[in-house]
C-alpha positions in Angstrom: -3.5 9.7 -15.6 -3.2 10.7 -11.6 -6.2 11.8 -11.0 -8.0 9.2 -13.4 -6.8 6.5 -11.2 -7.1 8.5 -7.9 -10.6 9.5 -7.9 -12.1 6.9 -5.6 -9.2 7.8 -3.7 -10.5 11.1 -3.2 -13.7 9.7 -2.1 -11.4 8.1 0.9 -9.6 10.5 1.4 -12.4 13.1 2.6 -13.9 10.4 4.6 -10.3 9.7 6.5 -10.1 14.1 7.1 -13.8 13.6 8.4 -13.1 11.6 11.4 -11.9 13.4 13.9 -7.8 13.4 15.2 -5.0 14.9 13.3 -5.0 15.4 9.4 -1.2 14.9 9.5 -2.2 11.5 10.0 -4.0 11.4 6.8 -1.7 13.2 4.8 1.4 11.0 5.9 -0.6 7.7 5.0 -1.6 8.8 1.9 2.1 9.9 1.3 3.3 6.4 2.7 1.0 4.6 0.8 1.6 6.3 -2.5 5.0 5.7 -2.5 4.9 2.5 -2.0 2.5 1.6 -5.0 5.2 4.0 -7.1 8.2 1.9 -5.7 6.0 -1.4 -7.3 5.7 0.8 -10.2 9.0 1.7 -11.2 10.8 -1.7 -9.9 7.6 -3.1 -13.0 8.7 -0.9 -15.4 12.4 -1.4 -14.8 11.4 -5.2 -15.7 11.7 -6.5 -11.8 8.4 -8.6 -11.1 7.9 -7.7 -7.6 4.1 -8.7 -7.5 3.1 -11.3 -10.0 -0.2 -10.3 -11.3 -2.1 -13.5 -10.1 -1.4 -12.0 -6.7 -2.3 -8.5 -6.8 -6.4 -9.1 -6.3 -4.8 -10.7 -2.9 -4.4 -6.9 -1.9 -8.4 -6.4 -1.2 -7.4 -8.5 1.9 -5.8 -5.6 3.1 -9.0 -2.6 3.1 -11.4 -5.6 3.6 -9.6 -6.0 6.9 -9.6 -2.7 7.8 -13.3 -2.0 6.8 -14.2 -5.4 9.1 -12.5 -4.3 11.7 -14.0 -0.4 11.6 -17.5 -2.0 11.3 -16.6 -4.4 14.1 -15.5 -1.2 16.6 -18.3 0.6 15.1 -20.6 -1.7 16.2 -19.0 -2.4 19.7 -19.1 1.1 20.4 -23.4 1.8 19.7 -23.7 1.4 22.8 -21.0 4.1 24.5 -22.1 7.1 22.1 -20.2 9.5 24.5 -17.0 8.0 23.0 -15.6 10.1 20.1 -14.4 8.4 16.5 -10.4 7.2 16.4 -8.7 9.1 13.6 -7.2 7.0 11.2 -3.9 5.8 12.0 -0.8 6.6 9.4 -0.4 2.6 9.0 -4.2 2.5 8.1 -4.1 5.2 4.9 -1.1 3.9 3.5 -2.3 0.6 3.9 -5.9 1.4 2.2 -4.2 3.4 -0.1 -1.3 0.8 -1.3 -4.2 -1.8 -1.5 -6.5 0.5 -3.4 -3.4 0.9 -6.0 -3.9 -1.7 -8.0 -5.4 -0.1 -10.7 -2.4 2.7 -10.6 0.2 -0.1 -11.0 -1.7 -1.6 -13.8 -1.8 1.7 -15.2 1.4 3.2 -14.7 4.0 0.2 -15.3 3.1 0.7 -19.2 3.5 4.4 -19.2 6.7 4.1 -17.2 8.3 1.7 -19.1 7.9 3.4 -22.5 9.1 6.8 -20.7 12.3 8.7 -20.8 11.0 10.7 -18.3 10.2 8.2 -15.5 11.7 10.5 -12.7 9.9 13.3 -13.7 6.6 11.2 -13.6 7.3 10.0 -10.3 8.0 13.8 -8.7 4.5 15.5 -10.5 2.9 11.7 -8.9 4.6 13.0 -5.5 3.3 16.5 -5.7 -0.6 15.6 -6.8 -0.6 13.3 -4.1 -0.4 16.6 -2.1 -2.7 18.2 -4.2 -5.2 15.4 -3.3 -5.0 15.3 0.0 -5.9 19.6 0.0 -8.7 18.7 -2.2 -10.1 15.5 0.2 -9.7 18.3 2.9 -11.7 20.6 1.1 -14.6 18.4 0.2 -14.4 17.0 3.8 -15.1 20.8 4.9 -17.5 21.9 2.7 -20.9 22.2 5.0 -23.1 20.2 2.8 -20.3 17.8 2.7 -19.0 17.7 6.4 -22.7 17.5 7.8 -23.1 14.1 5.5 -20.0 13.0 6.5 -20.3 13.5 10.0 -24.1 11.9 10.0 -23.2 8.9 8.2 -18.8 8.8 7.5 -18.6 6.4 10.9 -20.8 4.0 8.7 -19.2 5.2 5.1 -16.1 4.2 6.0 -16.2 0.5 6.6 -18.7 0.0 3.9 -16.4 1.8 1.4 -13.2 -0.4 2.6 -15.1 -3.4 2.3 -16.2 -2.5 -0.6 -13.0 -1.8 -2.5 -11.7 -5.2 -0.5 -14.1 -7.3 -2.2 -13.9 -5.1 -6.1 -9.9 -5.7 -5.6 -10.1 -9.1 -4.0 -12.5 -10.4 -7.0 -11.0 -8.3 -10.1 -8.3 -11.3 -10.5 
């Protein structure tokens, strides 16, 4: 079910480790993030109705932002090439990541309300999101991988965040 709803995660993921700066960075967003789209979960499956559903497509708002504002820098800085790429901030995963969780939510509220074993969900969720961010890592170093990513991540990035704004923004 984790990795099901994860996989264009992944995708981001390698493109955040691309960019140069620390991968701590990455890895602390993605945590952030994660645990905030399992804090939505549970307090759905315990019956509270934190975000009401007509609402939740309201989240592409969030990576649309962030993928306008990376094509925005992106473009301001063609012309100063001698400028290397900002890493990703810790604010900007989590903030891609809670966004992108929509579909997780969706999924998991159903499973974690029929569950006796809701904690024990929650913990393997907390470990695979380690496990994910070793295997965006990985694909971001693979040669064949890295050399696309470093020739055309800078442009993958915002496209991909604007992307998933508009798919989440329009899915309601």
């Amino acid at each position: 079910m984790f990795a099901v709803t994860n996989v264009d995660d992944l995708v981001i993921l390698a493109l955040f480790f691309a960019q140069a700066g620390a991968a701590w960075r990455v890895v602390a967003g993605q945590y952030l993030g994660f645990t905030g789209i399992l804090a939505v979960t549970v307090l759905g499956a315990l019956g509270a109705s934190l975000l009401p559903e007509q609402l939740r497509p309201w989240l592409g708002l969030i990576p649309l932002a962030l993928g306008v504002k990376a094509a925005w820098s992106l473009w301001r800085a063609s012309d100063s090439d001698d400028e290397p790429s900002q890493a990703p901030g810790v604010l900007t995963v989590a903030g891609v990541t809670l966004a992108n969780g929509g579909d997780n939510i969706g999924v998991y509220v159903p499973v974690f309300t029929v569950t006796d074993s809701l904690w024990l969900y929650v913990a393997v969720f907390l470990l695979l999101v380690g496990v994910w961010c070793l295997a965006g890592r990985f694909l971001a170093s693979r040669q064949v991988v890295a050399k696309a990513l470093a020739k055309w991540g800078h442009i993958a990035l915002p496209v991909v965040l604007i992307a998933i704004g508009l798919v989440v923004l329009f899915s309601g």
